[in-house]
DSSP file (Angstrom, degrees, kcal/mol; ACC not computed):
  #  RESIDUE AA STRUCTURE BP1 BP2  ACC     N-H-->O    O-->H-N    N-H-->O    O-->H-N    TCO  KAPPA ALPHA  PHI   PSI    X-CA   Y-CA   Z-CA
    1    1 A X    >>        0   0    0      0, 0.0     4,-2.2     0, 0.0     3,-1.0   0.000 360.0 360.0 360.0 -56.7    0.0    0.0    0.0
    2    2 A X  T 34  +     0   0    0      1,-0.2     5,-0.2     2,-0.2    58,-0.1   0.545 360.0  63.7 -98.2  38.9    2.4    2.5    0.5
    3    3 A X  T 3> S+     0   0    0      2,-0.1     4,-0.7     3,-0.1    -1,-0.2   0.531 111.7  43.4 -98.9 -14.6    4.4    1.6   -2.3
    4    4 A X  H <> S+     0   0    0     -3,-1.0     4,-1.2     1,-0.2     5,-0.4   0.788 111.7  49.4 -70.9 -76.4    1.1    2.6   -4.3
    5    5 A X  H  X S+     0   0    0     -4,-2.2     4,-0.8     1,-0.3    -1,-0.2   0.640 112.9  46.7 -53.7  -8.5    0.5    5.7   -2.3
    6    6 A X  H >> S+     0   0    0     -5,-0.4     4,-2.8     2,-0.2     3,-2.0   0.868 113.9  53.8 -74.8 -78.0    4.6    6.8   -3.0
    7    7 A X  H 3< S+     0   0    0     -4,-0.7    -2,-0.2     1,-0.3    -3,-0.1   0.592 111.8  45.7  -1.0 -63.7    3.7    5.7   -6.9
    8    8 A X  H 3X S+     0   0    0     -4,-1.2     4,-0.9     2,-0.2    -1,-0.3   0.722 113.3  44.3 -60.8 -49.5    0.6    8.2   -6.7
    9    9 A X  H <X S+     0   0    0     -3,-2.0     4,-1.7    -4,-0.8     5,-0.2   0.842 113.5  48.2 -79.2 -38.6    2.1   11.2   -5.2
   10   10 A X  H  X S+     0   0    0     -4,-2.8     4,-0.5     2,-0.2    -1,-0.2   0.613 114.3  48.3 -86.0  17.2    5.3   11.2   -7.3
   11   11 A X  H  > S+     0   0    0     -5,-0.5     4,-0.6     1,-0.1    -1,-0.2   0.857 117.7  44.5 -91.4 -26.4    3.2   10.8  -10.6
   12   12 A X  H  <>S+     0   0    0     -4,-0.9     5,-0.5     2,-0.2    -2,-0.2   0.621 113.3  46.0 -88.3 -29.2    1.2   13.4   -9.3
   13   13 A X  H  <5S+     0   0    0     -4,-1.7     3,-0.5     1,-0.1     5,-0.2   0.624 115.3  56.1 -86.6 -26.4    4.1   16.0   -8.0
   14   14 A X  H  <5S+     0   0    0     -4,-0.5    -2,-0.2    -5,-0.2    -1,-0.1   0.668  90.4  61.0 -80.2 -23.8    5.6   15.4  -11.0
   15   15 A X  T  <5S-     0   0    0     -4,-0.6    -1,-0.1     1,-0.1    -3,-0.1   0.280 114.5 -94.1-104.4  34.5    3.0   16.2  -13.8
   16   16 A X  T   5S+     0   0    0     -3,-0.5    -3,-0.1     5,-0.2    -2,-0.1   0.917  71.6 153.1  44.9  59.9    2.8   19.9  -12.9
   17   17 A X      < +     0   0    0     -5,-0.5     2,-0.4     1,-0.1    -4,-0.1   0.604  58.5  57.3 -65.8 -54.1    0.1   19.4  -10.9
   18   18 A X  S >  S-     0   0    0      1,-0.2     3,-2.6    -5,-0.2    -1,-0.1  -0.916  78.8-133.0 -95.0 100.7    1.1   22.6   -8.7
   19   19 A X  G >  S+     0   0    0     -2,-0.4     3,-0.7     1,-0.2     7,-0.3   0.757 112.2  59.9 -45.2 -57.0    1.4   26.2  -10.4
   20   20 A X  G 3  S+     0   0    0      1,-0.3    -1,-0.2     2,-0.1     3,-0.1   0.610 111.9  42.9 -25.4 -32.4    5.0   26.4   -8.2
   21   21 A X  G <  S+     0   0    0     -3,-2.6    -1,-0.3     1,-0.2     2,-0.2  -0.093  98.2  79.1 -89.8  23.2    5.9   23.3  -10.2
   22   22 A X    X>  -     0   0    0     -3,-0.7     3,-2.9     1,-0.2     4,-1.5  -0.762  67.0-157.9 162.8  44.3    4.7   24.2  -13.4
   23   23 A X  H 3> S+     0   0    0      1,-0.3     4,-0.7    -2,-0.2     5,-0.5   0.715  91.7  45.1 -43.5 -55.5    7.1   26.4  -15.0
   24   24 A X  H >> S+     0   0    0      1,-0.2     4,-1.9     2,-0.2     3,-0.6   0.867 118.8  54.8 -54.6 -26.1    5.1   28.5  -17.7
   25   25 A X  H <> S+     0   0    0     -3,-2.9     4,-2.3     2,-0.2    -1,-0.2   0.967 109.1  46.3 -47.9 -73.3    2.5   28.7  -14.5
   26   26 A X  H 3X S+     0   0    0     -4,-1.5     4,-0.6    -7,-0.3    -1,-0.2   0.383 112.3  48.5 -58.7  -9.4    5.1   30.1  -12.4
   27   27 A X  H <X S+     0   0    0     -4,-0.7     4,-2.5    -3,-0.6     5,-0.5   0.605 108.9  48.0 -99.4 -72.8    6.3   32.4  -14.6
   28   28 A X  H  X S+     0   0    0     -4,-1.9     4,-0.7    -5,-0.5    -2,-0.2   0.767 115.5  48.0 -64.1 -22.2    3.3   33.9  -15.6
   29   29 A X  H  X S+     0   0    0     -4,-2.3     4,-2.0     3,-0.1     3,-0.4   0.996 113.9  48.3 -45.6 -94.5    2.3   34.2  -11.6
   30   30 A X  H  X S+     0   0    0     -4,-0.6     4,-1.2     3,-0.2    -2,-0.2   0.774 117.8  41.4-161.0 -75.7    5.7   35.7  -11.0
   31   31 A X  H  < S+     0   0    0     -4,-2.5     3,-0.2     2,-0.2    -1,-0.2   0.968 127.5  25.8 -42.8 -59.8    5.2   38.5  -14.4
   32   32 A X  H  < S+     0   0    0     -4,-0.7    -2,-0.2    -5,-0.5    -1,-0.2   0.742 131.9  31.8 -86.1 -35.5    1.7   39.5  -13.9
   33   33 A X  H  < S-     0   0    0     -4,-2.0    -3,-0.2    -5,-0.1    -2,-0.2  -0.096  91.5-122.0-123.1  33.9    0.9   39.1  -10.4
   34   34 A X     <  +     0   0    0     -4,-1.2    -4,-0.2    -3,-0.2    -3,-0.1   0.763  53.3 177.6  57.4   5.5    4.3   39.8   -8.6
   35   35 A X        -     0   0    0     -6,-0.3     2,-0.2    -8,-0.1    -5,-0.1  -0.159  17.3-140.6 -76.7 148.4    3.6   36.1   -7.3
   36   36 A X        -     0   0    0     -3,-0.1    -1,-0.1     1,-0.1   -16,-0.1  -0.541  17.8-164.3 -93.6-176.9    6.5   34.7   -5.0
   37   37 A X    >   +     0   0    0     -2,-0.2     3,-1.8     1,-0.0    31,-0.1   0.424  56.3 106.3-124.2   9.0    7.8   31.3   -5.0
   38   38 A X  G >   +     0   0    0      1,-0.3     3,-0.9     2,-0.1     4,-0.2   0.757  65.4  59.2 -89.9 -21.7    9.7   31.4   -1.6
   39   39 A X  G 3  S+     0   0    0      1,-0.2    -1,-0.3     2,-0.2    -2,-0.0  -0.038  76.9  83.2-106.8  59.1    8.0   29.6    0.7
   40   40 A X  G <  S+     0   0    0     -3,-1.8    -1,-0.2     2,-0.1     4,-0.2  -0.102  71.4  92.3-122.3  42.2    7.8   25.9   -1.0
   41   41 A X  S X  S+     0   0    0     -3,-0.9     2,-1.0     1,-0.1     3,-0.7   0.896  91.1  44.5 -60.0 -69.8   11.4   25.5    0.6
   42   42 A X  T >> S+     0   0    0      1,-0.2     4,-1.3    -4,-0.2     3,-0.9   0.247  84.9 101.7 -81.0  11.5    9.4   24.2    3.2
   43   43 A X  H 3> S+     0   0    0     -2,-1.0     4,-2.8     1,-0.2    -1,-0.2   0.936  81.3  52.6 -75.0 -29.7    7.2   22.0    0.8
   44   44 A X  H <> S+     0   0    0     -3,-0.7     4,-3.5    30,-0.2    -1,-0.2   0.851 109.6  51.9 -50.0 -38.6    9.1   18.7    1.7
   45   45 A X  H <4 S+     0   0    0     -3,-0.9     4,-0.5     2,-0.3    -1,-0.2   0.906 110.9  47.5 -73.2 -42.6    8.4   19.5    5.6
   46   46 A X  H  X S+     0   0    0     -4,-1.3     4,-1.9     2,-0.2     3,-0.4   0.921 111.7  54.1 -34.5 -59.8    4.6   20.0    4.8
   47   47 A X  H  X S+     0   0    0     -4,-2.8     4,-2.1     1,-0.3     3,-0.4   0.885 110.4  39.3 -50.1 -78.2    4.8   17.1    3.1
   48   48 A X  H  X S+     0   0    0     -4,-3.5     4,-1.3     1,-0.2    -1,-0.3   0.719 113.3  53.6 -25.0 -34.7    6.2   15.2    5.6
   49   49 A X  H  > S+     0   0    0     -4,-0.5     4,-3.1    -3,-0.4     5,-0.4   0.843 110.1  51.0 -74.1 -35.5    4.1   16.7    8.4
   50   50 A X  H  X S+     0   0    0     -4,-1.9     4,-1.4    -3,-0.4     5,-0.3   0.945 114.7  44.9 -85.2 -39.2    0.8   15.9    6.3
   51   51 A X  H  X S+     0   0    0     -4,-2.1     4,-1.5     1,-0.2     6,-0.4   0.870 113.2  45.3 -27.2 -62.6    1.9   12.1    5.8
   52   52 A X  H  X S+     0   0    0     -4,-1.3     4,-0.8    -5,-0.2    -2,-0.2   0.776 118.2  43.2 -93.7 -37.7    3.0   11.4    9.0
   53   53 A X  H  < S+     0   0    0     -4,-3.1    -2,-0.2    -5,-0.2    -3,-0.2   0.908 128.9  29.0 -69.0 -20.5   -0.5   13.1   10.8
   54   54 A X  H  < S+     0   0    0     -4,-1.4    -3,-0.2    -5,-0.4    -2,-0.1   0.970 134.2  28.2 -85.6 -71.2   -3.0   11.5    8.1
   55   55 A X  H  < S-     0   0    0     -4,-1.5    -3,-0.2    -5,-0.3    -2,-0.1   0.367  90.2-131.4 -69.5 -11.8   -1.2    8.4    7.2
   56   56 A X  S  < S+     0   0    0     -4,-0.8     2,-0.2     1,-0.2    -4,-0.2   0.649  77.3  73.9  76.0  20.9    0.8    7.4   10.2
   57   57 A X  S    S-     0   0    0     -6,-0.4    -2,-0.3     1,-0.0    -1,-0.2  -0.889  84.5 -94.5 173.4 143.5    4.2    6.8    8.3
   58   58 A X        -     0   0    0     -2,-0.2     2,-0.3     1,-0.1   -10,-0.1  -0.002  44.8 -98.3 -53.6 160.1    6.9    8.9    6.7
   59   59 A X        -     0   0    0      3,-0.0     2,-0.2   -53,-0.0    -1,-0.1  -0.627  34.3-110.5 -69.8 163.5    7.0    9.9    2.7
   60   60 A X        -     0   0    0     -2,-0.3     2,-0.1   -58,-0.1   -57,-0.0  -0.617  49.0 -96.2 -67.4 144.9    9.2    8.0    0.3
   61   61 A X        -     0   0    0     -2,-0.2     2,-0.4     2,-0.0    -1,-0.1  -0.417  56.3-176.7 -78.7 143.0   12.2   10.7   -0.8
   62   62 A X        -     0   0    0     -2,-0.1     2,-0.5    -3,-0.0    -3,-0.0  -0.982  18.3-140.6-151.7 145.5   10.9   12.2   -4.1
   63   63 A X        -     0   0    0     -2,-0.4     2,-0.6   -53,-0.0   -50,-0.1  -0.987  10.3-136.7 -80.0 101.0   12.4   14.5   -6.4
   64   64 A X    >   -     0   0    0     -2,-0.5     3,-1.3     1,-0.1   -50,-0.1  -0.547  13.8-171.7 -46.6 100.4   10.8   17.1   -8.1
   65   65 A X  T 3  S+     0   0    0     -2,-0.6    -1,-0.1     1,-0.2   -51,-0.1   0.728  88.0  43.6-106.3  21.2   11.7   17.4  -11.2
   66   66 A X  T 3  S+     0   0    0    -53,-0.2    -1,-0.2   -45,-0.1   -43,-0.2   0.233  84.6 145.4-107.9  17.9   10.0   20.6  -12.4
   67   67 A X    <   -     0   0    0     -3,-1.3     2,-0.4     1,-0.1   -44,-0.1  -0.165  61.5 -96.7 -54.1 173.5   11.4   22.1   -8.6
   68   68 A X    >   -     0   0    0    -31,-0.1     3,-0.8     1,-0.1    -1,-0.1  -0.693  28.2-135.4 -68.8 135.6   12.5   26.2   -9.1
   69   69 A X  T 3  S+     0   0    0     -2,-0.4    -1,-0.1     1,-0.2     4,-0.1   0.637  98.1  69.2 -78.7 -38.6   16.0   26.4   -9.6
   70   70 A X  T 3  S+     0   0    0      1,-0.1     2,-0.5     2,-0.1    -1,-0.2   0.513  94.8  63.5 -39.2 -31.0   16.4   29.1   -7.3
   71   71 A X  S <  S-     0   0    0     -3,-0.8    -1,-0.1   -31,-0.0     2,-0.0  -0.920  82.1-120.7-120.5 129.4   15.6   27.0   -4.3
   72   72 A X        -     0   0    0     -2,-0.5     2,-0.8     1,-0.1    -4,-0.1  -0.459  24.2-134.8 -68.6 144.4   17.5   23.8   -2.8
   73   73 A X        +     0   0    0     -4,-0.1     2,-0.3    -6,-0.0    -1,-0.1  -0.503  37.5 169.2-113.1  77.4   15.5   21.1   -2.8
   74   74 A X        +     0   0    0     -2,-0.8   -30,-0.2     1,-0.1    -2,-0.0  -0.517  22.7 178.7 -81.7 126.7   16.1   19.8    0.4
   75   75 A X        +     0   0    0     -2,-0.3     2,-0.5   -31,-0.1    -1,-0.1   0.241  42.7 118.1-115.2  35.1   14.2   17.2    1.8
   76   76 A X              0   0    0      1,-0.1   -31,-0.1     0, 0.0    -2,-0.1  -0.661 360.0 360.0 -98.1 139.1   16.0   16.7    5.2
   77   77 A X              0   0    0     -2,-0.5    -1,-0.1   -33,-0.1    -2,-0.0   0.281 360.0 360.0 -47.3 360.0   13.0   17.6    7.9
C-alpha cells in the first residue's frame, strides 16, 4: 500500500500538478501578479508533516523534477 500511495504522489508532483511546479505557471504568476515562490522551501516538511498526521508513516524521498531552480531542494526535515 504505501508503495502505491509513494507511486501516486510522485506521478502526481511530477506532472505539474502545482502552479509552483509548473514552470510556464510560475512564470506567468511571478510577471503579472508579482507572485512569490519562496515559501515551498518548506514544501518537503509539509509534506512530511501531512503524511505522518494522516497516514501514520513517513513519505518516500521524491524529487521534483520541475522544482525552481532558485531553491535547494532539500528534503531533510
Amino acid at each position: 500500500m504505501r508503495r502505491k500511495i509513494a507511486q501516486i504522489d510522485a506521478e502526481s508532483l511530477n506532472s505539474r500538478s502545482r502552479a509552483v511546479f509548473d514552470p510556464p505557471m510560475r512564470e506567468f504568476l511571478r510577471k503579472y501578479f508579482d507572485g512569490t515562490i519562496e515559501n515551498v522551501s518548506k514544501f518537503h516538511q509539509w509534506r512530511t508533516y501531512l503524511y505522518t498526521s494522516v497516514l501514520g508513516f513517513p513519505p518516500e524521498p521524491l524529487t521534483i523534477k520541475d522544482w525552481p531552480e532558485e531553491i535547494p531542494q532539500s528534503q531533510a526535515a
